[in-house]
C-alpha positions as CSV (number, residue, x, y, z in Angstrom):
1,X,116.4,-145.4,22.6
2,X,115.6,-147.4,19.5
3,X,119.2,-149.4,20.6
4,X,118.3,-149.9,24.2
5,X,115.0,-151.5,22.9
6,X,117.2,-153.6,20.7
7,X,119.3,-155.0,23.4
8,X,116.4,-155.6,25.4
9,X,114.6,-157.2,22.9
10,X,117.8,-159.8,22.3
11,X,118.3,-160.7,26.0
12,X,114.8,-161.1,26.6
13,X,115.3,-163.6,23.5
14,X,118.6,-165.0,25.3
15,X,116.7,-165.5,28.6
16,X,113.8,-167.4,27.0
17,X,116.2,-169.7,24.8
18,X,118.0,-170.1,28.4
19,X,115.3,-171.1,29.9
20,X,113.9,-173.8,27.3
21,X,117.9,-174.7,27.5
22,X,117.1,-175.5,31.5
23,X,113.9,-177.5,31.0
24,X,115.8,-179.7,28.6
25,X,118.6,-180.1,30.7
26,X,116.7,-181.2,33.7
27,X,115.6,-184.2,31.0
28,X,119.0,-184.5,31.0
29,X,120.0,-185.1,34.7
30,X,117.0,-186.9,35.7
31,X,118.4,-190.5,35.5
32,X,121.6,-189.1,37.2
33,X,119.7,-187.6,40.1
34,X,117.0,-190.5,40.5
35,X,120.2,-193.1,40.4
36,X,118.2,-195.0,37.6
37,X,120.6,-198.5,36.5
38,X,122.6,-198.1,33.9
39,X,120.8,-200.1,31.2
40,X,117.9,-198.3,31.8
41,X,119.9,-195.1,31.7
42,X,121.5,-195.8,28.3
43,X,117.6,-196.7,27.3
44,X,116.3,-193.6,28.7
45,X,119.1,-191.3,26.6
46,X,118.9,-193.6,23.3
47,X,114.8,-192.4,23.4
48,X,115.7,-189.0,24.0
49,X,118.5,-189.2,21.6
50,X,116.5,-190.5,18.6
51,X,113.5,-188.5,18.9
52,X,115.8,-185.0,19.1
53,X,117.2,-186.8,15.7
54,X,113.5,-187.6,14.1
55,X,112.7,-183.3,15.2
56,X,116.3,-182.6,13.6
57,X,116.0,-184.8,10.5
58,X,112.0,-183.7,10.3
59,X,112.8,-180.0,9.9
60,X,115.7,-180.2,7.4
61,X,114.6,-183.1,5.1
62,X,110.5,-182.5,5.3
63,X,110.3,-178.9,6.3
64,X,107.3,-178.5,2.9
65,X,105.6,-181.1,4.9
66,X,105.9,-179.0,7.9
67,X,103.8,-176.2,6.4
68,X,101.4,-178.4,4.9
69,X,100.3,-179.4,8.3
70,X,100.6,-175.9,9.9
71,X,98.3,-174.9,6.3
72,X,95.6,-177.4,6.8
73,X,95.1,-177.0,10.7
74,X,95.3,-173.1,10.0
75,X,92.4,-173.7,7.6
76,X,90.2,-176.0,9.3
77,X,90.8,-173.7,12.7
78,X,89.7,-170.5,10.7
79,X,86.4,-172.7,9.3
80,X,85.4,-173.5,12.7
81,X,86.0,-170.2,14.2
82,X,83.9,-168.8,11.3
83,X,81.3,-171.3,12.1
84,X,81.4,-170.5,15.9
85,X,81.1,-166.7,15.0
86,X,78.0,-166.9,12.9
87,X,76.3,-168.8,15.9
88,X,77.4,-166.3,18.2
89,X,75.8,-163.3,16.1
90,X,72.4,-164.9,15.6
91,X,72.4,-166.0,19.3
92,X,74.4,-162.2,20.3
93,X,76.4,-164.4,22.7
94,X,79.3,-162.0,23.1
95,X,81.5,-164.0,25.7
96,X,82.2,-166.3,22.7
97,X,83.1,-163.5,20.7
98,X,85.6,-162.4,23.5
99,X,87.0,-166.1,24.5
100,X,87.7,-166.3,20.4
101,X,89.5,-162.7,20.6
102,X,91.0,-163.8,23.4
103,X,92.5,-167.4,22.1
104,X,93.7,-165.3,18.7
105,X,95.7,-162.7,21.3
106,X,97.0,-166.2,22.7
107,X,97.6,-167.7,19.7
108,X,99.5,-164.3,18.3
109,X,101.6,-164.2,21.6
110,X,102.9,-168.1,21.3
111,X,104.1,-167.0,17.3
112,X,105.8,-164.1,18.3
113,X,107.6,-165.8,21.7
114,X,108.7,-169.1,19.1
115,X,109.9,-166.1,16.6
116,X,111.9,-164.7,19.4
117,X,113.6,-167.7,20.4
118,X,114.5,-169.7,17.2
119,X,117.6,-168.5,15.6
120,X,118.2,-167.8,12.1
121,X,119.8,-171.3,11.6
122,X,118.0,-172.7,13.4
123,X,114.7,-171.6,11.1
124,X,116.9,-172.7,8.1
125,X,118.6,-175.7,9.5
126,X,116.7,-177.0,12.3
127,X,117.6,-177.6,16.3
128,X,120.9,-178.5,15.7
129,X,122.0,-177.4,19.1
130,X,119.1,-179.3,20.4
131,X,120.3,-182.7,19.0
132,X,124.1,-181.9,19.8
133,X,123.7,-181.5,23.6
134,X,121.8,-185.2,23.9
135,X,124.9,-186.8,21.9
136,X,127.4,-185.0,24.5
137,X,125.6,-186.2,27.3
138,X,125.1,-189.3,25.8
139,X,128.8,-190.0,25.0
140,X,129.9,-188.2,28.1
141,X,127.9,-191.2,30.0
142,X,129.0,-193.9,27.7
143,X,132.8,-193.2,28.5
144,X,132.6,-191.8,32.2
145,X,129.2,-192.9,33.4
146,X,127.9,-190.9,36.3
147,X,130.7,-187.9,36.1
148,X,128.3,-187.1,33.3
149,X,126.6,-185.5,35.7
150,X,129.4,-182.7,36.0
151,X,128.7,-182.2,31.9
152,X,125.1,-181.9,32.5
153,X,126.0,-179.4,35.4
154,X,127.8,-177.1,33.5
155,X,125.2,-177.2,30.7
156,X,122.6,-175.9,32.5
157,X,124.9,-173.2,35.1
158,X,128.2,-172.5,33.1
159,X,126.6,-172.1,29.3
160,X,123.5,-170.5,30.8
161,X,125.5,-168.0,32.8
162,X,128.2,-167.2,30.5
163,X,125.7,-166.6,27.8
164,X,123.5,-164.1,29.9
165,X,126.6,-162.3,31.6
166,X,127.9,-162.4,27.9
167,X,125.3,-160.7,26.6
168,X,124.4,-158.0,29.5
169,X,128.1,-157.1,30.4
170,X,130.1,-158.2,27.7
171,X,133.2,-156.1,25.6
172,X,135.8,-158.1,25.6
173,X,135.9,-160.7,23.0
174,X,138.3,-164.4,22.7
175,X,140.6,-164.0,19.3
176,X,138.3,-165.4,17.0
177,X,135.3,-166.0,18.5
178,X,131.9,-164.5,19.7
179,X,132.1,-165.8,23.0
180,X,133.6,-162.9,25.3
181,X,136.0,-163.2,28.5
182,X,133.2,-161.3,30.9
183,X,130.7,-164.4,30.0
184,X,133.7,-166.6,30.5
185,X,134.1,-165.2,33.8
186,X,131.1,-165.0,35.7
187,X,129.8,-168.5,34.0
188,X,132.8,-170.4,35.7
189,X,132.4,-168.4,38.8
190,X,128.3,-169.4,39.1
191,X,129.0,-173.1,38.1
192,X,131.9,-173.4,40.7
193,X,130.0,-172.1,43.3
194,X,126.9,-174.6,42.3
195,X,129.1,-177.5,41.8
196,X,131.0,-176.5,44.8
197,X,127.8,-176.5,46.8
198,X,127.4,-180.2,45.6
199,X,130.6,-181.9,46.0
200,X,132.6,-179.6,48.4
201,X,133.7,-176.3,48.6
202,X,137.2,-177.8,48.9
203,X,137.0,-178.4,44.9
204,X,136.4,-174.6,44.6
205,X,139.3,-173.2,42.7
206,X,139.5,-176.7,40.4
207,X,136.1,-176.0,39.3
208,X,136.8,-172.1,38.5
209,X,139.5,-173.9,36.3
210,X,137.3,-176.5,35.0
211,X,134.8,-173.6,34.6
212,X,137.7,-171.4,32.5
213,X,138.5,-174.0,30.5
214,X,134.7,-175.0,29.2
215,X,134.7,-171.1,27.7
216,X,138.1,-171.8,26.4
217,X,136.4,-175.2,24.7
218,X,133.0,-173.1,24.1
219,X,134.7,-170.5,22.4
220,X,136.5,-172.7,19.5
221,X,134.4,-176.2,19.4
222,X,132.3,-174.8,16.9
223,X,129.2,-176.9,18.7
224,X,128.7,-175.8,22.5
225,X,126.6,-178.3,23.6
226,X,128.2,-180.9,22.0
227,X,131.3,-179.7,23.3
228,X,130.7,-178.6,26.7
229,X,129.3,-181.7,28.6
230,X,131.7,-184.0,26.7
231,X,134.2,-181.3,28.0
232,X,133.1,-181.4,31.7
233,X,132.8,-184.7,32.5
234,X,136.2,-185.9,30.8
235,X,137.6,-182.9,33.1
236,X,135.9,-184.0,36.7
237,X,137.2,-188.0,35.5
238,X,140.4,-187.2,35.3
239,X,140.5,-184.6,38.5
240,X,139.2,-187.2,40.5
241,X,136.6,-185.3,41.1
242,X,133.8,-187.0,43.7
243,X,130.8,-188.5,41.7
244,X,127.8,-186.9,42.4
């Protein structure tokens, strides 16, 4: 019982983390799909690209300053809720006393749903992975322009996919790696089929290859979201793939 809740626990962690993956890969895709010019593409992902390294460079070099800031607003929240509370008992308002319960059950919930998505490095070391996947898209649209698209693609359906299928139906693992065949699999199959949709089911089977070969990649770049759009794109370029 205790193991089932375990493994529930971890892929309701996986499909949070997925999810946050997903909003920051529409960020991604959004000057591919609006058909924004290209200077003002390489502006959009040099912003995107430098904050995600301020966040990075924040939490490993400043991380004391960090919990200074969470320390003091902590504190100066707590005085006002104390203050708030001793109004509320000499006027006996008790919906302020519930709406303050009710922000601290709020409050509680948002800590424990950050807790379940950060990784342990990622505590330790900051959003690494965060940073990596904006410098593959980035370079992916530096040396193939819009076919970065395809690497944007397959960050969002083939490491989504292979990563949830990984985790629910998993056993069989590459030499070497975490990253198991299963996942593999059934995250080339789901970002065939959705790139398929897009450019032609006529592409199918090179996609499936395309998709077989980004777990190959995922499984031994050491960085998957550095590796995987980079990976991608370079792939549809030289498949002749249609741009999107």
């Amino acid at each position: 019982m205790a193991q089932n809740l375990s493994r529930i626990n971890r892929v309701r962690a996986l499909l949070y983390r997925k999810l946050i993956h997903l909003l920051l890969s529409i960020l991604l895709i959004v000057p591919l799909v609006i058909g924004l010019e290209e200077n003002y593409t390489e502006i959009y992902y040099t912003i995107l690209l430098i904050g995600a390294a301020f966040l990075y460079i924040y939490q490993v070099k400043k991380p004391l300053i960090s919990v200074v800031i969470r320390s003091t607003l902590e504190d100066a929240r707590n005085n006002v809720k104390l203050n708030i509370l001793r109004v509320a008992e000499v006027l006996n308002m008790t919906s302020v006393k519930e709406l303050l319960a009710s922000m601290d059950k709020l409050e509680y919930t948002f800590t424990e749903f950050i807790k379940s998505v950060e990784r342990d490095y990622e505590r330790k070391w900051g959003y690494l992975g965060v940073l990596m996947g904006m410098v593959g898209v980035y370079v992916s649209y530096v040396m193939v322009n819009t076919y970065a698209y395809y690497g944007v693609l397959a960050l969002m359906f083939y490491d989504t996919f292979s990563a949830l299928f990984g985790s629910l139906i998993g056993r069989t693992r590459m030499p070497y790696s975490s990253t198991t065949i299963e996942g593999i699999v059934m995250g080339a199959l789901v970002f065939s089929l959705v790139v398929g949709a897009l450019v032609g089911l006529s592409y199918l089977t090179w996609l499936y290859l395309v998709g077989i070969a980004l777990g190959i990649v995922e499984s031994y770049s050491g960085e998957d979201n550095l590796a995987i759009p980079v990976a991608a794109s370079l792939l549809a370029y030289f498949l002749k793939f249609p741009r999107i």
